[in-house]
N, C-alpha and C positions, 0 to 999 in steps of 0.2 A: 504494500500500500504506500502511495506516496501522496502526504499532503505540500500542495505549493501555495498555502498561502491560506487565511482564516476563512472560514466558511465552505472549503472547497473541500469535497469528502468523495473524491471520484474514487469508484471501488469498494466502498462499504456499503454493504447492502444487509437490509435489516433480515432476519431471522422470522419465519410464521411461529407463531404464538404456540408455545406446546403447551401441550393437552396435561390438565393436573389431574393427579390421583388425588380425590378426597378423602383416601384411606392412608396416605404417607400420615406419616407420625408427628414430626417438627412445621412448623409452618413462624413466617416470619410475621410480626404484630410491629406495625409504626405508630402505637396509642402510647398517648403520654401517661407517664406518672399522674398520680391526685394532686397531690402536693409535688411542689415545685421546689428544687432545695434551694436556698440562699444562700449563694458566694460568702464568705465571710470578707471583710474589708481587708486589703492590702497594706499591712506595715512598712512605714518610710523605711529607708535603707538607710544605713549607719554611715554615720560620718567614714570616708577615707581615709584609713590611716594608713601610715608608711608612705607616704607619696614622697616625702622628701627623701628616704632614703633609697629609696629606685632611682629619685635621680642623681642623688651621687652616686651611686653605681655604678649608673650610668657616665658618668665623667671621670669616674678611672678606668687608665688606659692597661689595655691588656698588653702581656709586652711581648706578644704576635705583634701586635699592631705597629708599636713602633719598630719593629725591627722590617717588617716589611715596606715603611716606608722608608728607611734606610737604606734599603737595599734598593728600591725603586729611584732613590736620589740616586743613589752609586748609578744606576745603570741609564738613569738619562742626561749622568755628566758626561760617561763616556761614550754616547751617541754624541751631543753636543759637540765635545772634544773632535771626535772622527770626525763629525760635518764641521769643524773648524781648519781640523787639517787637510781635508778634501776641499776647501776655498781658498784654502792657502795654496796649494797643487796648482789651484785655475786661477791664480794670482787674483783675488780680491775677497775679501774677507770680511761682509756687511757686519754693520755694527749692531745688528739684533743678536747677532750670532754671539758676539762677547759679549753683550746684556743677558741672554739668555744664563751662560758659564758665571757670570757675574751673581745673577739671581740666584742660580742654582748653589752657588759655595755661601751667601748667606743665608739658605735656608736649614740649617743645621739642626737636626734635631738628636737629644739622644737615645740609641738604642739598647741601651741595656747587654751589648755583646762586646766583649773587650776586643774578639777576633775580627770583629764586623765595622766596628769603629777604626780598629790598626787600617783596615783596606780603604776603607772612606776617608784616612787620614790621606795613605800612599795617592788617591783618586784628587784628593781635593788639593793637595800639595802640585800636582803634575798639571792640574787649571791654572794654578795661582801663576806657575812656571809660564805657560805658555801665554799666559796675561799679560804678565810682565815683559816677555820678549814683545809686546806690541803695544806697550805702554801704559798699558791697564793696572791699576793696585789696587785692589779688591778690600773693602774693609777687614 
């Protein structure tokens, strides 16, 4: 059966009425109850607690987190860096490109890994280098 769209029931076709036994045993009754039961009234909901400390929870930082964006700086210095050296190759070297190297070594944040900050060190020393050969002094 396929409907395309509201109303449209191509394909369904009703069924003739079968025949009842008025000897079957169960039979279904849609009569109402005598008495109707009364809802009882709904109790207000209780004040919120903890909402404050959800959200400082929320605002410490897992140190997954910061290590991955550590890592994620390390690796879009040395993209930076390569499309720094690949303009240098084609001799002209726009200045987004050291703004970009520039932004990137003051965005420092720490990660919590002593092995992971040494290579971010090595990363962000070899910017500063290549800053400096083209006149740049990065705070």
């Amino acid at each position: 059966m396929r409907i395309s769209g509201p109303g449209n029931l191509s394909g369904v076709q009703s069924r003739p009425a079968a025949k009842r036994n008025k000897k079957s045993g169960a039979t279904f009754s849609t009569e109402e109850p005598t008495e109707s039961a009364r809802s009882g009234t709904v109790a207000g909901s209780g004040a919120v607690h903890g909402v404050d400390a959800l959200l400082s929870l929320q605002e410490i930082d897992d140190p997954l987190v910061g290590r991955k964006r550590a890592v994620k700086r390390g690796h879009d210095m040395l993209d930076a860096l390569e499309a720094m050296h690949a303009a240098l190759l084609a001799g002209n070297v726009p200045g987004e490109r050291l703004e970009r190297i520039t932004q990137l070594i003051s965005m420092r944040a720490p990660s919590g890994d002593p092995s992971l900050e040494a290579m971010i060190d090595d990363i962000e020393l070899r910017a500063r280098v290549e800053l400096a050969k083209l006149g740049r002094f990065p705070a």
